[in-house]
C-alpha positions in Angstrom: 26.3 11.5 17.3 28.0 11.1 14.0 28.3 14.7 13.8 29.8 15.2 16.5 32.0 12.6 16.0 32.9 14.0 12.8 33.8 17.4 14.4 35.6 16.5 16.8 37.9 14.1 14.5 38.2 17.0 12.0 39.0 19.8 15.3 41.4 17.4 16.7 42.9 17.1 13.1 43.2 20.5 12.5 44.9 21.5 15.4 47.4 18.5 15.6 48.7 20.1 12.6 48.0 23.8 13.4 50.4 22.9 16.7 50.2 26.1 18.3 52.6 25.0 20.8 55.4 24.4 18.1 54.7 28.0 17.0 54.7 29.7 20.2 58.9 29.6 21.2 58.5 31.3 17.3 55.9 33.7 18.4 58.0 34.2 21.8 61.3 35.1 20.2 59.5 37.0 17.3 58.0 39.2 19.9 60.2 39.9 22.6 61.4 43.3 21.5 57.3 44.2 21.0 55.2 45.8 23.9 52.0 44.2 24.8 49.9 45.7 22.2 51.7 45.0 19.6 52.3 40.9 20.5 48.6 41.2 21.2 48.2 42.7 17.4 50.6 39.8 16.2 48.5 37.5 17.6 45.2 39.1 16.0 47.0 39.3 12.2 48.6 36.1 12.3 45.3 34.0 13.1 43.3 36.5 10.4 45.7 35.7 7.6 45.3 32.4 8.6 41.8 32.1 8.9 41.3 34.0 5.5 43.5 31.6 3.9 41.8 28.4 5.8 38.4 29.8 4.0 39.5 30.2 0.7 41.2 26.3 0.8 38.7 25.0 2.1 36.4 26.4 -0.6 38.0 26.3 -3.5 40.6 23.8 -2.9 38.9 21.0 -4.5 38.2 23.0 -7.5 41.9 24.3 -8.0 43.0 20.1 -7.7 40.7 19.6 -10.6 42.5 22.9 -13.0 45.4 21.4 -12.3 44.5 18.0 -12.8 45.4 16.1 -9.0 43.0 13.6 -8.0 42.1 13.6 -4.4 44.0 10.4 -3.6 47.0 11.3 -5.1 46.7 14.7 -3.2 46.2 13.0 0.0 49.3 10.5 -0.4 51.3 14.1 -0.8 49.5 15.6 2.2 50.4 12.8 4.4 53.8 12.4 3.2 54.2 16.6 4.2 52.6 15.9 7.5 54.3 13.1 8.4 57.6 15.0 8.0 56.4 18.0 9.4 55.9 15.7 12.8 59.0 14.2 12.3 60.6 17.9 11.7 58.9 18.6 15.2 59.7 15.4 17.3 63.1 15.2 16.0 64.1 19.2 16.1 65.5 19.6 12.7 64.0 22.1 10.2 63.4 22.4 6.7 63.4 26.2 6.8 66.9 27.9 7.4 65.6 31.2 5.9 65.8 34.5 7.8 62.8 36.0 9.1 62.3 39.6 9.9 60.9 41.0 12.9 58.1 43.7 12.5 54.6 43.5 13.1 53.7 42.3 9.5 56.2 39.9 9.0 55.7 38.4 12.6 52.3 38.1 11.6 52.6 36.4 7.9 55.5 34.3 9.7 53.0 33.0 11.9 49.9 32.2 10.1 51.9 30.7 7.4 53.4 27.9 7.2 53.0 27.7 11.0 49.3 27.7 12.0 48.3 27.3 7.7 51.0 25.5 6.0 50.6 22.8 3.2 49.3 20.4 6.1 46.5 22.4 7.1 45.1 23.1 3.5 45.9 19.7 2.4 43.6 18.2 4.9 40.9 20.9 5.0 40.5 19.5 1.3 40.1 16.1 2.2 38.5 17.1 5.5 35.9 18.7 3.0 35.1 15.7 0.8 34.7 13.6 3.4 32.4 15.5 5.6 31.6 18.3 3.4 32.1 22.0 4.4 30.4 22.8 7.2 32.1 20.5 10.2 35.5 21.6 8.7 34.6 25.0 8.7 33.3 25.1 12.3 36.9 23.0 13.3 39.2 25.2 11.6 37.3 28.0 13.7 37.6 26.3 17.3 41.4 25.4 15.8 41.9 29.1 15.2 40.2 30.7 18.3 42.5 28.1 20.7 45.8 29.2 18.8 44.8 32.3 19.3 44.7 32.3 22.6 47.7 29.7 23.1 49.5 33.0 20.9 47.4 35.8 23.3 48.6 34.1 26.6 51.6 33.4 25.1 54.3 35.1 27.5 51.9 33.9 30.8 52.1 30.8 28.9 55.7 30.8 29.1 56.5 31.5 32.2 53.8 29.0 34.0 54.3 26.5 31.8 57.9 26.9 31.2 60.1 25.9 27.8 60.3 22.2 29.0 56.6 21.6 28.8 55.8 23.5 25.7 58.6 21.7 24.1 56.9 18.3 25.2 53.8 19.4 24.4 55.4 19.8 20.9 56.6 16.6 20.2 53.7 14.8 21.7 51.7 17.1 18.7 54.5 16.6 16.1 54.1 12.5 16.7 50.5 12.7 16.8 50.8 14.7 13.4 53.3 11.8 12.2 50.7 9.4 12.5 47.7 11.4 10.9 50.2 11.8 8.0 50.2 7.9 7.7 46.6 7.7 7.8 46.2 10.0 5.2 49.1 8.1 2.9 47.5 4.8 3.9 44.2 6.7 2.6 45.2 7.7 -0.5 46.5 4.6 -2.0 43.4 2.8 -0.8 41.5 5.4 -2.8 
């Protein structure tokens, strides 16, 4: 039972903060000049970069903390202080980013996989998702994150228009608070540590 317990706390973790629904109105508007083959190979990239990049964190995270000298409790008081404001970013509607993105396939795809579904939240925590339950249940989390954004980013046109803008926007928030207050568990965390 612990296991699954642990699983489901790390899933439910890891895709709080992957909040596919905050990246789909990006994935929308990224994509509406692209047939569906393309937005179907955006999808495909954008959750492999991310993947590959979940996988190496996840790995070698801890080890790249120690070469540079970051204990795990001062790493998690930083993680929850960038998740906690990455929920606030998405309940309150303001960004951090004001950069200008370009719209081809690749760039779609990078755009997408990070920061949005593998930003500095998402490896933060698959490090201290890793020492607390070691590699394994992380690993099989970030992969049941990943396959569900993918399809929220597959379906993400149908998704659109059954759904409509006001409910993925709600859905949003709800994800954006719920990643406020992981972020404070995680800063609460790391100065118990």
């Amino acid at each position: 039972m612990d296991l699954l317990v642990s699983f489901i706390t790390s899933f439910v973790t890891l895709f709080v903060i992957m909040d596919p629904f905050a990246s789909l109105p990006a994935f929308i508007a990224l994509t509406k000049n692209f047939n569906d083959s393309q937005r179907m190979k955006a999808a495909n990239k954008a959750v492999l970069i991310a993947g590959i990049l979940a996988v190496i964190f996840l790995f070698a995270g801890t080890a790249f903390l120690e070469i540079l000298g970051i204990s795990l409790g001062s790493f998690r008081v930083a993680g929850g202080i960038l998740l906690a404001l990455l929920g606030l970013e998405t309940v309150l509607g303001f960004s951090f980013n004001h950069g200008e993105k370009k719209q081809d396939l690749n760039a779609v795809a990078v755009l997408i996989a990070t920061p949005l579904l593998t930003g500095p939240g998402l490896l933060s925590s698959l490090i201290l998702l890793s020492s607390q339950f070691g590699y394994w249940i992380p690993l099989g989390a970030v992969v049941a994150a990943l396959t569900l954004s993918w399809l929220i980013l597959h379906y993400s046109h149908l998704l659109k228009r059954v759904l409509g803008n006001q409910i993925i926007d709600i859905s949003s928030k709800v994800m954006g608070l719920l990643l406020v207050g992981i972020g404070i568990e995680f800063i609460r965390g790391g100065l118990l540590a």
